[in-house]
C-alpha positions in Angstrom: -20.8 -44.9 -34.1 -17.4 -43.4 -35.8 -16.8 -41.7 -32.5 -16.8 -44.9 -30.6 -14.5 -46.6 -32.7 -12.3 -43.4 -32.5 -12.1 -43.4 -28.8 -11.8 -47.4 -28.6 -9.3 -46.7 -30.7 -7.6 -43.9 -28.9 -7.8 -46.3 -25.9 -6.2 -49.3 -27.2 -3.1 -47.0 -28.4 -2.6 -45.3 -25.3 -2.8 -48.5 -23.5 -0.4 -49.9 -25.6 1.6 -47.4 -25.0 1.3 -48.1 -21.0 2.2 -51.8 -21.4 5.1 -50.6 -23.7 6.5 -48.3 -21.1 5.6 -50.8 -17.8 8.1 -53.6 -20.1 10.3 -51.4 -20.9 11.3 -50.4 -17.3 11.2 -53.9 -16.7 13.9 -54.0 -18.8 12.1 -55.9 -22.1 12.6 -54.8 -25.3 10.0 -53.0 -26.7 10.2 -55.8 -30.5 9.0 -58.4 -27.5 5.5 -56.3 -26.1 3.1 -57.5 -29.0 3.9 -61.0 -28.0 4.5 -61.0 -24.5 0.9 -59.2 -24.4 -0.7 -61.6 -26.3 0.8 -64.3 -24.4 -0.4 -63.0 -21.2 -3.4 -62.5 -21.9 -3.5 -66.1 -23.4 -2.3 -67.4 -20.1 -4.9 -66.0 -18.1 -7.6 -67.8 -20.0 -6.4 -71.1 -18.4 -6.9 -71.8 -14.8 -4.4 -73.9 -13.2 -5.3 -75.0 -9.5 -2.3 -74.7 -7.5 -4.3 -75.3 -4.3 -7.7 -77.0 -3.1 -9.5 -75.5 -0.3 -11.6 -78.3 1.7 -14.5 -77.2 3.5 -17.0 -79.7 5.1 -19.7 -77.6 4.0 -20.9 -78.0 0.2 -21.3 -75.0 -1.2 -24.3 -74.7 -4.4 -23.8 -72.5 -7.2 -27.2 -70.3 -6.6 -27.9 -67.7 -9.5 -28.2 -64.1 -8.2 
């Protein structure tokens, strides 16, 4: 169990470290990651429709 949460842990740094690096080539400092991650990941929990598809066939949600 320890060694799980040691290599989640490992995992979440070195990711961090990623984003870190990817906005700091974008040019974004790197005091504004922690937020700019968070908000991001916020933002993709709502689902704005920008565009409806018609189709004259209704489609049921069937389980799989």
């Amino acid at each position: 169990m320890l060694l799980a949460l040691l290599l989640v842990a490992l995992f979440v740094l070195i990711e961090a470290g990623v984003i870190e690096y990817a906005y700091g080539k974008l040019g974004i400092s790197h005091r504004y990651v922690p937020p700019m991650h968070l908000l991001t990941l916020g933002g993709a929990c709502i689902n704005i429709p920008v565009y409806r598809l018609w189709s004259e066939q209704e489609v049921s949600a069937q389980p799989c």
